[in-house]
C-alpha positions, 0 to 999 in steps of 0.5 A: 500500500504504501509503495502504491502511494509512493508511485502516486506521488512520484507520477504527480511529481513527474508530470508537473516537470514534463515538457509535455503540454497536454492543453497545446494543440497539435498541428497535423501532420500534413501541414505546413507551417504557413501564416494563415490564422489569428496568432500566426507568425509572419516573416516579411522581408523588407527591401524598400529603394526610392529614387524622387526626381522633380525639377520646375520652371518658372517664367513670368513677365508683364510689362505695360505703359500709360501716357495721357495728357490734358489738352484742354482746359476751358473752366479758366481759360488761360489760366494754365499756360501749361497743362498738365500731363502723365506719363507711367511704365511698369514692368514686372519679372519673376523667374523661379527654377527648382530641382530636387533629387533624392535617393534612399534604401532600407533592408531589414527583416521582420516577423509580424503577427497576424491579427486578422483574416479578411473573409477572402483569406487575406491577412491583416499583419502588424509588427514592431521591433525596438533595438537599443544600442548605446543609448540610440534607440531604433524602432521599426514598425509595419502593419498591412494586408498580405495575400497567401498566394504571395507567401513563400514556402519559407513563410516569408513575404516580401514588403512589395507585395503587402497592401496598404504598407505602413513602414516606419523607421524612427530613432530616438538617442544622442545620434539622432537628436544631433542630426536633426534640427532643434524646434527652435530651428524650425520655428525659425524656418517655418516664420522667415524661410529666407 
């Protein structure tokens, strides 16, 4: 009797330390392990390239001219020995030229979450990582649609096929406060542009 309670107590014992989780479900054996519900992990693979090229010209003129003269005068009749006369020009110019050119690329990957399903089996995903190195912190977020015909076998997604791209690169540190201007610089910039 008392090794039967013994083993009671070491199978209690035993099974309170398995690495076996009886409440997890099982995946079947024929599946893959693809994205395709509420929960499911995504990794998508951001490659972002940018090229912005816009120039702009602007010429304007306007020129013009008035000459009158009062030729009679019949009020006071010699009384004015010369009449009055007026004479105006103007002329007016404005030419303006605008070139701006810019160049920018980001890689990185990501794993985002699923956190919807559409009713026509597209994806609704959100991510975010934060990395904090030497007191510069970097945060990269991305929420979006994706198709599960543009998932790979590796359950990857490239960021050129998820609609609706929200990508956000921010940082927040030393390095970063130092490469940016200050508000008191932009408030100037923004009152006196010259």
């Amino acid at each position: 009797m008392k090794m039967i309670a013994a083993l009671t107590l070491l199978a209690a014992t035993l099974s309170a330390q398995s690495l076996w989780n009886a409440t997890r479900p099982m995946p079947p054996l024929t599946s893959d392990a693809i994205a395709r519900q509420v929960g499911d992990l995504l990794t998508v693979m951001i490659s972002e390239k940018q090229t912005i090229k816009n120039k702009e010209q602007v010429d304007y003129g306007k020129a013009g001219s008035l000459n009158a003269a009062l030729t009679s005068f019949d009020v006071l009749p010699g009384m004015f020995g010369t009449l009055p006369g007026l004479s105006a020009e103007h002329a007016r110019e404005f030419s303006g030229n605008g070139q701006y050119d810019k160049e920018g690329s980001f890689q990185t990957r990501l794993a985002v979450v699923v956190i919807d399903v559409q009713p026509n089996g597209n994806l609704i995903i959100e991510g975010r990582r934060q990395v904090l190195m030497d007191k510069e912190k970097k945060t990269v977020r991305i929420t979006g649609v994706v198709r599960p015909f543009d998932i790979s076998g590796a359950n990857s997604v490239m960021s050129e096929n998820i609609a609706n791209a929200s990508i956000v690169y921010e940082g927040d540190g030393p390095l970063t406060r130092a490469t940016n201007k200050g508000w008191l610089s932009e408030l100037v910039d923004h009152v006196w542009p010259f």
